[in-house]
C-alpha positions as CSV (number, residue, x, y, z in Angstrom):
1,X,-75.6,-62.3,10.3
2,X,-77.1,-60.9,13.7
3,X,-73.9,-59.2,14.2
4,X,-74.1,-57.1,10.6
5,X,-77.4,-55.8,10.9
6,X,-76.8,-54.6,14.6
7,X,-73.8,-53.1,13.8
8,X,-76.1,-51.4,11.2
9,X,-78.6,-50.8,13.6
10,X,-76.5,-48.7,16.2
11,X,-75.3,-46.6,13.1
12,X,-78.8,-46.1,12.0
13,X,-79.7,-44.7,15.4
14,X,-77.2,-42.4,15.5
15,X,-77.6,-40.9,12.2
16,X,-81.6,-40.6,12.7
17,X,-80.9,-37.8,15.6
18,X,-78.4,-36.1,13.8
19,X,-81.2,-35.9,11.3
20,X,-84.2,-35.0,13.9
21,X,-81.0,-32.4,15.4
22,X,-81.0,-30.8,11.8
23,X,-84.5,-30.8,11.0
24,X,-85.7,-29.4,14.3
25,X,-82.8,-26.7,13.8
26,X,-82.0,-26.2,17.7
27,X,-78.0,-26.5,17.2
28,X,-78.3,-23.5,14.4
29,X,-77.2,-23.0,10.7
30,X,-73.4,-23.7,12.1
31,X,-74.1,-26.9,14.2
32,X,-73.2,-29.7,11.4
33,X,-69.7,-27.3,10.9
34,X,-69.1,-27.1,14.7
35,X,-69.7,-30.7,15.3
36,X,-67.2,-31.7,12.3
37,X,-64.1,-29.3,13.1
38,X,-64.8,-30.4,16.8
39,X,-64.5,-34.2,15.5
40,X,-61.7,-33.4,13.4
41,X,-59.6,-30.8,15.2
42,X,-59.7,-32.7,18.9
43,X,-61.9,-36.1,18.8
44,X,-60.2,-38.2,16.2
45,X,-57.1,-37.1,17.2
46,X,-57.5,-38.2,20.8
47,X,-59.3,-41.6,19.2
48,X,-56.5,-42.4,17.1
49,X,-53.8,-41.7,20.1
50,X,-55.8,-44.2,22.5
51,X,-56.6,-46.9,19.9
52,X,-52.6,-47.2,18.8
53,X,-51.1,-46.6,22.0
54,X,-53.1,-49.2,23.6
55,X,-52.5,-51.6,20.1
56,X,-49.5,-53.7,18.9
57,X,-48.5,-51.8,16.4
58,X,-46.7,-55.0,15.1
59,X,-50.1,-56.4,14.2
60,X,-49.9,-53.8,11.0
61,X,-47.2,-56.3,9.5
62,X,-49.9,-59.3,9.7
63,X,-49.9,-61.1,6.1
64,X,-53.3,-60.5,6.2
65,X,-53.0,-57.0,5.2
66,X,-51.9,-57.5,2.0
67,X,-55.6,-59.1,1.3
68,X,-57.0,-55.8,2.9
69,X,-54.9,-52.8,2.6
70,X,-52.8,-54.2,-1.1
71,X,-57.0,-54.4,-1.8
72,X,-57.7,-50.7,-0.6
73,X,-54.6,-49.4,-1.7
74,X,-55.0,-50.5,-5.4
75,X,-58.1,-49.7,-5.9
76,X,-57.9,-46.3,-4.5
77,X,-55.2,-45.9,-6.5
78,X,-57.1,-46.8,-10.0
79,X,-59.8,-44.5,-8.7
80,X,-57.9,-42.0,-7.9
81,X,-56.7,-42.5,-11.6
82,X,-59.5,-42.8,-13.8
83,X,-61.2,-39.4,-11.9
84,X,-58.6,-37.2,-12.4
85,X,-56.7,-38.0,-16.0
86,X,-59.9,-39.9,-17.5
87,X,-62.5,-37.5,-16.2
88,X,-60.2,-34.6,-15.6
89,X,-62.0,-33.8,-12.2
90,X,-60.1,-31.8,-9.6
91,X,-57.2,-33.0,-7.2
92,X,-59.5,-32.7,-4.1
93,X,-62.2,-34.6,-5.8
94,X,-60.0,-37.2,-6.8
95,X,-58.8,-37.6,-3.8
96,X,-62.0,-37.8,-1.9
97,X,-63.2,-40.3,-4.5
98,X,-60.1,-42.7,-3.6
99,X,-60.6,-42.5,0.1
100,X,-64.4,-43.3,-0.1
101,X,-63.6,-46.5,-2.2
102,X,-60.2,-47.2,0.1
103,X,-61.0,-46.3,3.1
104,X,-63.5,-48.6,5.0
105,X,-65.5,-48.2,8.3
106,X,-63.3,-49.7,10.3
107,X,-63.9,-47.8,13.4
108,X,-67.6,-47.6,14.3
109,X,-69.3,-50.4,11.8
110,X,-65.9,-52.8,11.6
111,X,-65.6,-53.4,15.4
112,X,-69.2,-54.7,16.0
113,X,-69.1,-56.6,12.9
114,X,-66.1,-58.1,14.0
115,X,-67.2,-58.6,18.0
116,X,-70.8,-60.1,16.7
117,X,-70.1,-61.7,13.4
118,X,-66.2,-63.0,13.6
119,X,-66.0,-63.0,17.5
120,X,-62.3,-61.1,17.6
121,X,-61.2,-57.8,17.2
122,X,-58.1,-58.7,15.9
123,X,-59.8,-58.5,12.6
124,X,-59.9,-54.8,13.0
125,X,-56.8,-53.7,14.0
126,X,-54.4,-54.3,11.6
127,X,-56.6,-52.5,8.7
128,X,-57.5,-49.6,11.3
129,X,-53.9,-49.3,11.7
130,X,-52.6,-49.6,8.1
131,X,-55.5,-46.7,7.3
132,X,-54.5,-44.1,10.2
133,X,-50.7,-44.6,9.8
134,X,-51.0,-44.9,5.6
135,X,-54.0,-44.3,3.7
136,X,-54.4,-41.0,6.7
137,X,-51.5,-39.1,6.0
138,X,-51.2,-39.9,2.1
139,X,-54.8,-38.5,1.9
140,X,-54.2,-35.8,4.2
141,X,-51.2,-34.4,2.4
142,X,-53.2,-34.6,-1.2
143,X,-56.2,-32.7,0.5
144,X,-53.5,-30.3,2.2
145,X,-52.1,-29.5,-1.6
146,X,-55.9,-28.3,-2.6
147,X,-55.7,-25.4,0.3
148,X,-55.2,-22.3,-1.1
149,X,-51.9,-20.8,-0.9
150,X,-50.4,-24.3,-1.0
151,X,-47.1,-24.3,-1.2
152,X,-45.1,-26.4,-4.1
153,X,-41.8,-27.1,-2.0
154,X,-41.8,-30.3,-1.1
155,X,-40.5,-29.8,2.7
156,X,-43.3,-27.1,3.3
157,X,-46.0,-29.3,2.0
158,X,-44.5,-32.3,4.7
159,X,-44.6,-29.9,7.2
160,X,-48.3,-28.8,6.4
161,X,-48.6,-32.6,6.9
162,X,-47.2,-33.1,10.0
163,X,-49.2,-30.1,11.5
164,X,-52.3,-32.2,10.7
165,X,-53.8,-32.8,14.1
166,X,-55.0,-36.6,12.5
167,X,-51.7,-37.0,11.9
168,X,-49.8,-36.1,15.5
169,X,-52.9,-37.9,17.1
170,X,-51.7,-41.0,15.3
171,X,-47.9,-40.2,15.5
172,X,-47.9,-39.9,19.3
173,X,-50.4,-43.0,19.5
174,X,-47.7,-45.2,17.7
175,X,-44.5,-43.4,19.3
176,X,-46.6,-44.7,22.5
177,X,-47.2,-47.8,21.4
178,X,-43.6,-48.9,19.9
179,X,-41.9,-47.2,23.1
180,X,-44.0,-49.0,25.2
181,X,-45.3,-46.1,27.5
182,X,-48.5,-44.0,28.5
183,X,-49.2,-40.5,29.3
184,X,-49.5,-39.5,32.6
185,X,-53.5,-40.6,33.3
186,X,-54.3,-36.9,34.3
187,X,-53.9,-37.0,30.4
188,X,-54.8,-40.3,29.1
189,X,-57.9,-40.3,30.6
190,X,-59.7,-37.1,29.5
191,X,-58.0,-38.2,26.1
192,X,-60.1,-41.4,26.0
193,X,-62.9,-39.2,27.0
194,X,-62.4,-37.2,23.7
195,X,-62.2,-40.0,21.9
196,X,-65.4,-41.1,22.8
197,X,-67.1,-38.2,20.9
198,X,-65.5,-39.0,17.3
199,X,-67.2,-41.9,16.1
200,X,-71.1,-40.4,17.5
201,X,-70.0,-37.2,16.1
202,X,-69.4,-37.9,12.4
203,X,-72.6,-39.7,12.7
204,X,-74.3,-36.8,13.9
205,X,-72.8,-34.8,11.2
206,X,-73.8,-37.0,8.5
207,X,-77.3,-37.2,10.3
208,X,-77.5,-33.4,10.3
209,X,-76.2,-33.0,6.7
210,X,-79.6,-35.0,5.4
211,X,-82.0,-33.1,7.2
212,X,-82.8,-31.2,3.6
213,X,-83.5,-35.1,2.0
214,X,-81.7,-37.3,0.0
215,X,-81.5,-37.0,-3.9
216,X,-80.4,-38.2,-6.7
217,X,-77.2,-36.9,-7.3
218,X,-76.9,-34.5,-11.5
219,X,-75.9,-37.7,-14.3
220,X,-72.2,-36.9,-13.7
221,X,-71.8,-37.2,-9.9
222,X,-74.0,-40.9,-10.5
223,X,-71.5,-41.8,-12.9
224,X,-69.1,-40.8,-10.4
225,X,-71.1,-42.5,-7.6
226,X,-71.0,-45.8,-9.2
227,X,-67.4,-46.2,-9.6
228,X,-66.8,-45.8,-6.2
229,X,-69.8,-48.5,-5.6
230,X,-68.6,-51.0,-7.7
231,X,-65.0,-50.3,-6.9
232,X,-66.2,-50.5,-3.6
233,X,-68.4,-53.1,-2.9
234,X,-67.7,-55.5,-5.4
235,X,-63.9,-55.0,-6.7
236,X,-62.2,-54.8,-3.4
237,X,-63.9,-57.5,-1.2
238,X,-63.4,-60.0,-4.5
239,X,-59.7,-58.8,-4.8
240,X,-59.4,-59.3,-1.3
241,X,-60.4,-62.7,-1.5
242,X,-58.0,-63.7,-4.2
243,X,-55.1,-62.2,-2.4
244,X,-56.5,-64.0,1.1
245,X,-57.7,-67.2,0.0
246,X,-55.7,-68.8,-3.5
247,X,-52.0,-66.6,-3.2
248,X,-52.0,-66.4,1.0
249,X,-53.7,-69.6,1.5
250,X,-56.4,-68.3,4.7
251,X,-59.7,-70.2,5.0
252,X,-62.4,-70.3,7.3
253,X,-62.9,-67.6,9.7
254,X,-59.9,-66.5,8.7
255,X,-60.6,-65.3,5.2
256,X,-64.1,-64.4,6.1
257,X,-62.6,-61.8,8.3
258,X,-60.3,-60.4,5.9
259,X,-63.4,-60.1,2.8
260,X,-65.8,-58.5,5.2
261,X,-63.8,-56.1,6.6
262,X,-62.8,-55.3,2.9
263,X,-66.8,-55.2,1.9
264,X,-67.6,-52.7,4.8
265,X,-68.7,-49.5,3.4
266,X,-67.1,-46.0,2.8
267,X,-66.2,-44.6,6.4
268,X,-68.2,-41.4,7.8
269,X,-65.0,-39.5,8.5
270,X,-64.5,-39.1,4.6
271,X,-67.5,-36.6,4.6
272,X,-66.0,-35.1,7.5
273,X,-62.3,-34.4,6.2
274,X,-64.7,-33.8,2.8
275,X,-66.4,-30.7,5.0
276,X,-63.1,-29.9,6.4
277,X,-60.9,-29.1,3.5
278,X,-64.4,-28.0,1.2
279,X,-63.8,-30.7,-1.2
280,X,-66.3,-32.7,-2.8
281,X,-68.6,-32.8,-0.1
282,X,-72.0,-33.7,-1.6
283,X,-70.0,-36.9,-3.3
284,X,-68.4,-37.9,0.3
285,X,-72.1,-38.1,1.5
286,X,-73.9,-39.5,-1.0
287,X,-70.5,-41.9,-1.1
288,X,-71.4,-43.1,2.7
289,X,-75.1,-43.0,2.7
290,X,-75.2,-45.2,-0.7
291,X,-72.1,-47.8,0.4
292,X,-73.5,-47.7,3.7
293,X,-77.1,-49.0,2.3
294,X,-75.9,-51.7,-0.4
295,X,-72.8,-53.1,2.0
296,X,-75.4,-54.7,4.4
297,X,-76.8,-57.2,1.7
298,X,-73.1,-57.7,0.5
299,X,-71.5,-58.6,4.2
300,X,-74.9,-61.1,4.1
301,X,-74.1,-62.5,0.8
302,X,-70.3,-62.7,1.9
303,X,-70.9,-64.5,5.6
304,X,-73.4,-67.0,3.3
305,X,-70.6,-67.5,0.9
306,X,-67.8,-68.1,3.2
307,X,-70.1,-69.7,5.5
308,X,-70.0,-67.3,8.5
Protein backbone atom coordinates (compact mmCIF):
# COMPACT_ATOMS: atom_id res chain seq x y z
CA UNK A 1 0.00 0.00 0.00
CA UNK A 2 3.12 2.18 1.03
CA UNK A 3 4.67 1.08 -2.07
CA UNK A 4 1.66 2.51 -4.47
CA UNK A 5 1.39 5.78 -3.18
CA UNK A 6 5.26 6.36 -3.21
CA UNK A 7 5.54 5.24 -6.48
CA UNK A 8 2.79 7.93 -6.95
CA UNK A 9 4.64 10.25 -4.99
CA UNK A 10 8.01 10.26 -7.06
CA UNK A 11 5.72 10.74 -10.30
CA UNK A 12 3.92 13.63 -8.67
CA UNK A 13 7.22 15.26 -8.03
CA UNK A 14 8.35 15.16 -11.24
CA UNK A 15 5.39 16.34 -12.98
CA UNK A 16 4.93 19.45 -10.47
CA UNK A 17 8.41 20.99 -12.06
CA UNK A 18 7.58 20.28 -15.33
CA UNK A 19 4.65 22.38 -14.43
CA UNK A 20 6.54 25.23 -12.30
CA UNK A 21 9.20 24.76 -15.74
CA UNK A 22 6.09 25.74 -17.95
CA UNK A 23 4.50 28.18 -15.91
CA UNK A 24 7.66 30.23 -15.13
CA UNK A 25 8.35 29.95 -19.01
CA UNK A 26 12.40 29.87 -18.72
CA UNK A 27 12.77 26.73 -21.26
CA UNK A 28 10.63 29.00 -24.00
CA UNK A 29 7.52 28.37 -26.22
CA UNK A 30 9.57 25.15 -27.73
CA UNK A 31 10.82 23.55 -24.40
CA UNK A 32 7.84 20.86 -23.87
CA UNK A 33 8.60 20.03 -28.01
CA UNK A 34 12.43 19.83 -27.43
CA UNK A 35 12.15 17.78 -24.31
CA UNK A 36 9.76 15.22 -26.17
CA UNK A 37 11.72 14.69 -29.63
CA UNK A 38 14.78 14.57 -27.23
CA UNK A 39 12.91 11.67 -25.26
CA UNK A 40 11.75 10.10 -28.27
CA UNK A 41 14.51 10.47 -30.89
CA UNK A 42 17.58 9.35 -28.36
CA UNK A 43 16.30 8.64 -24.63
CA UNK A 44 13.88 5.82 -25.00
CA UNK A 45 15.76 4.41 -27.50
CA UNK A 46 18.86 4.07 -25.43
CA UNK A 47 16.30 2.92 -22.36
CA UNK A 48 14.83 0.26 -24.21
CA UNK A 49 18.49 -1.06 -25.54
CA UNK A 50 19.80 -1.28 -21.79
CA UNK A 51 16.63 -2.62 -20.18
CA UNK A 52 16.47 -5.80 -22.89
CA UNK A 53 19.93 -6.27 -23.36
CA UNK A 54 20.56 -6.60 -19.74
CA UNK A 55 16.87 -8.85 -19.53
CA UNK A 56 16.09 -12.46 -20.39
CA UNK A 57 14.25 -12.02 -23.07
CA UNK A 58 12.88 -15.56 -22.47
CA UNK A 59 10.95 -14.11 -19.50
CA UNK A 60 8.44 -12.64 -22.39
CA UNK A 61 7.12 -16.34 -22.94
CA UNK A 62 6.12 -16.48 -18.99
CA UNK A 63 2.39 -17.91 -18.86
CA UNK A 64 1.75 -15.03 -17.03
CA UNK A 65 1.58 -12.89 -19.91
CA UNK A 66 -1.37 -14.17 -21.31
CA UNK A 67 -3.16 -12.56 -17.98
CA UNK A 68 -1.40 -9.23 -18.85
CA UNK A 69 -0.63 -8.68 -22.43
CA UNK A 70 -3.84 -11.34 -23.95
CA UNK A 71 -5.59 -8.49 -21.26
CA UNK A 72 -3.92 -5.36 -23.09
CA UNK A 73 -4.01 -6.73 -26.31
CA UNK A 74 -7.80 -7.41 -26.38
CA UNK A 75 -8.87 -4.64 -25.03
CA UNK A 76 -6.85 -2.33 -27.18
CA UNK A 77 -8.06 -4.10 -29.73
CA UNK A 78 -11.97 -3.48 -28.95
CA UNK A 79 -10.96 0.10 -28.48
CA UNK A 80 -9.24 0.52 -31.08
CA UNK A 81 -12.59 -0.86 -32.69
CA UNK A 82 -15.42 0.87 -31.32
CA UNK A 83 -13.35 4.49 -32.03
CA UNK A 84 -12.76 4.18 -35.37
CA UNK A 85 -15.92 2.09 -37.11
CA UNK A 86 -18.50 3.02 -34.17
CA UNK A 87 -17.35 6.57 -33.82
CA UNK A 88 -15.71 6.92 -37.12
CA UNK A 89 -12.76 8.99 -35.47
CA UNK A 90 -9.50 9.06 -37.35
CA UNK A 91 -6.66 6.25 -37.69
CA UNK A 92 -4.25 8.28 -35.40
CA UNK A 93 -6.87 8.86 -32.88
CA UNK A 94 -7.78 5.35 -32.76
CA UNK A 95 -4.75 4.34 -32.36
CA UNK A 96 -3.73 6.61 -29.59
CA UNK A 97 -6.90 5.62 -27.88
CA UNK A 98 -5.81 1.78 -27.95
CA UNK A 99 -2.42 2.42 -26.60
CA UNK A 100 -3.66 4.59 -23.63
CA UNK A 101 -6.03 1.73 -22.61
CA UNK A 102 -3.12 -1.09 -23.64
CA UNK A 103 -0.33 0.23 -22.85
CA UNK A 104 0.42 0.53 -18.97
CA UNK A 105 3.14 2.39 -17.02
CA UNK A 106 5.31 -0.15 -16.80
CA UNK A 107 8.51 1.71 -16.73
CA UNK A 108 8.54 4.50 -14.23
CA UNK A 109 5.16 3.72 -11.97
CA UNK A 110 5.42 -0.38 -12.57
CA UNK A 111 8.88 -0.83 -11.17
CA UNK A 112 8.43 0.84 -7.68
CA UNK A 113 5.09 -0.59 -7.42
CA UNK A 114 6.62 -3.79 -7.95
CA UNK A 115 10.06 -3.19 -5.75
CA UNK A 116 7.65 -1.72 -2.75
CA UNK A 117 4.35 -3.43 -3.03
CA UNK A 118 5.22 -7.14 -4.67
CA UNK A 119 8.98 -7.09 -3.59
CA UNK A 120 10.33 -8.48 -7.31
CA UNK A 121 10.87 -6.98 -10.48
CA UNK A 122 10.19 -9.90 -12.19
CA UNK A 123 6.70 -8.70 -12.25
CA UNK A 124 7.74 -6.05 -14.64
CA UNK A 125 9.60 -7.44 -17.10
CA UNK A 126 7.84 -9.66 -18.97
CA UNK A 127 4.89 -6.96 -19.68
CA UNK A 128 7.64 -4.28 -20.35
CA UNK A 129 9.01 -6.57 -22.77
CA UNK A 130 5.83 -7.86 -24.44
CA UNK A 131 4.94 -3.88 -24.85
CA UNK A 132 8.44 -2.61 -26.43
CA UNK A 133 8.84 -5.74 -28.72
CA UNK A 134 4.69 -5.84 -29.54
CA UNK A 135 2.32 -3.46 -28.58
CA UNK A 136 5.69 -0.69 -29.75
CA UNK A 137 6.03 -1.56 -33.16
CA UNK A 138 2.28 -2.41 -33.91
CA UNK A 139 1.48 1.10 -32.68
CA UNK A 140 4.30 2.67 -34.22
CA UNK A 141 3.63 1.40 -37.73
CA UNK A 142 -0.33 2.57 -37.32
CA UNK A 143 0.96 6.05 -36.16
CA UNK A 144 3.65 5.83 -39.12
CA UNK A 145 0.53 5.24 -41.75
CA UNK A 146 -1.07 8.77 -40.43
CA UNK A 147 2.20 10.74 -41.67
CA UNK A 148 1.60 12.47 -44.54
CA UNK A 149 2.87 11.19 -47.66
CA UNK A 150 2.45 7.61 -46.26
CA UNK A 151 3.12 5.27 -48.51
CA UNK A 152 0.40 2.26 -49.20
CA UNK A 153 3.00 -0.52 -50.24
CA UNK A 154 3.26 -2.73 -47.71
CA UNK A 155 7.34 -3.16 -47.77
CA UNK A 156 7.74 0.75 -47.65
CA UNK A 157 5.43 1.14 -44.72
CA UNK A 158 7.78 -1.88 -42.79
CA UNK A 159 10.62 -0.02 -43.65
CA UNK A 160 9.20 3.35 -42.23
CA UNK A 161 8.82 0.97 -39.27
CA UNK A 162 12.06 -0.30 -38.91
CA UNK A 163 13.53 3.29 -39.26
CA UNK A 164 11.66 4.03 -36.02
CA UNK A 165 14.40 4.89 -33.56
CA UNK A 166 11.91 3.02 -30.66
CA UNK A 167 12.01 0.32 -32.74
CA UNK A 168 16.08 -0.26 -33.41
CA UNK A 169 16.57 0.80 -29.71
CA UNK A 170 14.57 -2.29 -28.90
CA UNK A 171 15.78 -4.45 -31.82
CA UNK A 172 19.46 -4.10 -30.92
CA UNK A 173 18.42 -4.39 -27.10
CA UNK A 174 16.97 -7.99 -27.86
CA UNK A 175 19.54 -8.95 -30.71
CA UNK A 176 21.88 -8.15 -27.46
CA UNK A 177 20.12 -10.00 -25.20
CA UNK A 178 19.29 -13.39 -27.26
CA UNK A 179 23.13 -13.30 -28.63
CA UNK A 180 24.25 -12.89 -25.35
CA UNK A 181 26.66 -9.87 -25.82
CA UNK A 182 27.25 -6.15 -24.89
CA UNK A 183 28.49 -3.15 -26.60
CA UNK A 184 31.80 -2.11 -26.10
CA UNK A 185 31.33 0.09 -22.55
CA UNK A 186 32.80 3.25 -24.33
CA UNK A 187 29.11 2.74 -25.66
CA UNK A 188 27.01 1.02 -23.21
CA UNK A 189 27.71 3.34 -20.67
CA UNK A 190 26.90 6.79 -22.12
CA UNK A 191 23.82 4.69 -23.47
CA UNK A 192 22.65 3.93 -19.94
CA UNK A 193 23.36 7.50 -19.28
CA UNK A 194 20.71 8.46 -21.99
CA UNK A 195 18.47 6.26 -20.79
CA UNK A 196 18.41 7.81 -17.59
CA UNK A 197 16.72 10.99 -19.09
CA UNK A 198 13.53 9.12 -20.68
CA UNK A 199 11.37 8.30 -17.89
CA UNK A 200 12.07 12.18 -16.05
CA UNK A 201 11.64 13.58 -19.37
CA UNK A 202 8.15 12.51 -20.40
CA UNK A 203 7.25 13.59 -16.95
CA UNK A 204 8.56 16.84 -17.49
CA UNK A 205 6.76 17.06 -20.72
CA UNK A 206 3.46 16.15 -19.31
CA UNK A 207 4.31 18.58 -16.33
CA UNK A 208 5.06 21.35 -18.84
CA UNK A 209 1.97 20.55 -21.04
CA UNK A 210 -0.44 21.58 -17.84
CA UNK A 211 1.08 24.66 -17.11
CA UNK A 212 -2.23 26.39 -18.99
CA UNK A 213 -4.59 24.13 -16.25
CA UNK A 214 -6.53 21.26 -16.57
CA UNK A 215 -10.19 21.12 -18.02
CA UNK A 216 -12.73 19.39 -18.78
CA UNK A 217 -12.33 18.01 -21.96
CA UNK A 218 -15.76 19.25 -25.05
CA UNK A 219 -18.83 16.13 -24.38
CA UNK A 220 -17.22 14.11 -27.17
CA UNK A 221 -13.60 13.73 -26.07
CA UNK A 222 -15.33 12.72 -22.19
CA UNK A 223 -17.19 10.24 -23.90
CA UNK A 224 -14.08 9.26 -25.47
CA UNK A 225 -12.25 9.72 -22.15
CA UNK A 226 -14.37 7.24 -20.39
CA UNK A 227 -13.94 4.38 -22.54
CA UNK A 228 -10.50 4.37 -22.21
CA UNK A 229 -11.12 4.68 -18.19
CA UNK A 230 -13.34 2.01 -17.81
CA UNK A 231 -11.58 -0.12 -20.46
CA UNK A 232 -8.70 0.81 -18.54
CA UNK A 233 -9.11 0.58 -15.05
CA UNK A 234 -11.76 -1.69 -14.58
CA UNK A 235 -12.02 -4.10 -17.80
CA UNK A 236 -8.45 -5.10 -18.08
CA UNK A 237 -7.28 -5.63 -14.44
CA UNK A 238 -10.75 -7.88 -14.03
CA UNK A 239 -9.96 -9.76 -17.35
CA UNK A 240 -6.58 -10.06 -16.12
CA UNK A 241 -7.66 -11.77 -13.15
CA UNK A 242 -9.91 -14.28 -14.92
CA UNK A 243 -7.22 -15.31 -17.25
CA UNK A 244 -4.50 -15.36 -14.05
CA UNK A 245 -6.43 -16.75 -11.40
CA UNK A 246 -9.66 -19.43 -12.62
CA UNK A 247 -8.02 -20.57 -16.43
CA UNK A 248 -4.01 -20.32 -15.33
CA UNK A 249 -4.57 -21.20 -11.85
CA UNK A 250 -1.93 -18.29 -10.01
CA UNK A 251 -2.73 -17.14 -6.48
CA UNK A 252 -1.21 -15.24 -3.91
CA UNK A 253 1.47 -12.88 -4.76
CA UNK A 254 1.47 -14.26 -7.76
CA UNK A 255 -1.83 -13.16 -9.18
CA UNK A 256 -1.63 -9.94 -7.33
CA UNK A 257 1.27 -9.11 -9.41
CA UNK A 258 -0.14 -9.93 -12.64
CA UNK A 259 -3.84 -7.64 -11.77
CA UNK A 260 -1.81 -4.67 -10.63
CA UNK A 261 0.44 -4.36 -13.13
CA UNK A 262 -2.64 -4.69 -15.39
CA UNK A 263 -4.56 -1.83 -13.19
CA UNK A 264 -1.49 0.63 -13.59
CA UNK A 265 -2.47 3.57 -15.45
CA UNK A 266 -2.04 4.84 -19.10
CA UNK A 267 1.89 5.27 -19.61
CA UNK A 268 3.34 8.96 -20.12
CA UNK A 269 5.12 8.02 -23.33
CA UNK A 270 1.62 7.78 -25.08
CA UNK A 271 1.36 11.72 -24.92
CA UNK A 272 4.75 11.80 -26.06
CA UNK A 273 4.56 9.53 -29.25
CA UNK A 274 0.92 11.57 -29.19
CA UNK A 275 3.14 14.96 -29.56
CA UNK A 276 5.38 13.28 -31.88
CA UNK A 277 3.31 12.08 -34.79
CA UNK A 278 0.52 15.23 -33.93
CA UNK A 279 -2.15 12.91 -33.15
CA UNK A 280 -4.62 13.27 -30.59
CA UNK A 281 -2.60 14.89 -28.23
CA UNK A 282 -5.07 16.68 -25.85
CA UNK A 283 -6.84 12.93 -25.45
CA UNK A 284 -3.21 11.26 -24.66
CA UNK A 285 -2.98 13.81 -21.81
CA UNK A 286 -6.02 14.04 -20.35
CA UNK A 287 -5.77 9.95 -21.01
CA UNK A 288 -2.58 9.90 -18.43
CA UNK A 289 -3.42 12.61 -16.04
CA UNK A 290 -7.14 11.04 -15.50
CA UNK A 291 -5.84 7.06 -15.36
CA UNK A 292 -3.00 8.26 -13.51
CA UNK A 293 -5.46 9.92 -10.62
CA UNK A 294 -8.21 7.10 -10.38
CA UNK A 295 -5.47 4.02 -10.72
CA UNK A 296 -4.13 4.88 -7.22
CA UNK A 297 -7.49 3.99 -5.40
CA UNK A 298 -7.90 1.00 -7.79
CA UNK A 299 -4.13 -0.65 -7.04
CA UNK A 300 -5.51 0.00 -3.17
CA UNK A 301 -8.72 -1.66 -3.67
CA UNK A 302 -6.76 -4.50 -5.73
CA UNK A 303 -3.77 -5.07 -2.94
CA UNK A 304 -6.98 -5.23 -0.25
CA UNK A 305 -8.71 -7.62 -2.49
CA UNK A 306 -6.05 -9.91 -3.19
CA UNK A 307 -4.71 -9.33 0.15
CA UNK A 308 -1.30 -7.65 -0.70
Amino acid sequence: MIGVLEGFGVITVVVLTGLLLGRSGVLGPSGQQVIAKLVFYAATPALLYVTLAETDVGMIFSSALLATGGSAVLLAVLGFIVTKWWRRRSLGESTISAMSIGYVNIGNLGIPIATYVLGDLSYVAPVLLFQLVVLGPVSMALLDATRPGATREWWKAIVVVLRNPIVIGAAVGVVCSVAGVRLPGVIHEPLGMLGAIAVPGALLAFGISLKDGWTLPAPGSRRQLTLITVLKLLAQPTIAWAIGGPLLGYSGLDLLGIVVTSALPTAQNVYIYAMQYNQAERLARDAVFITTVLSVPTMIVVAVLLGG
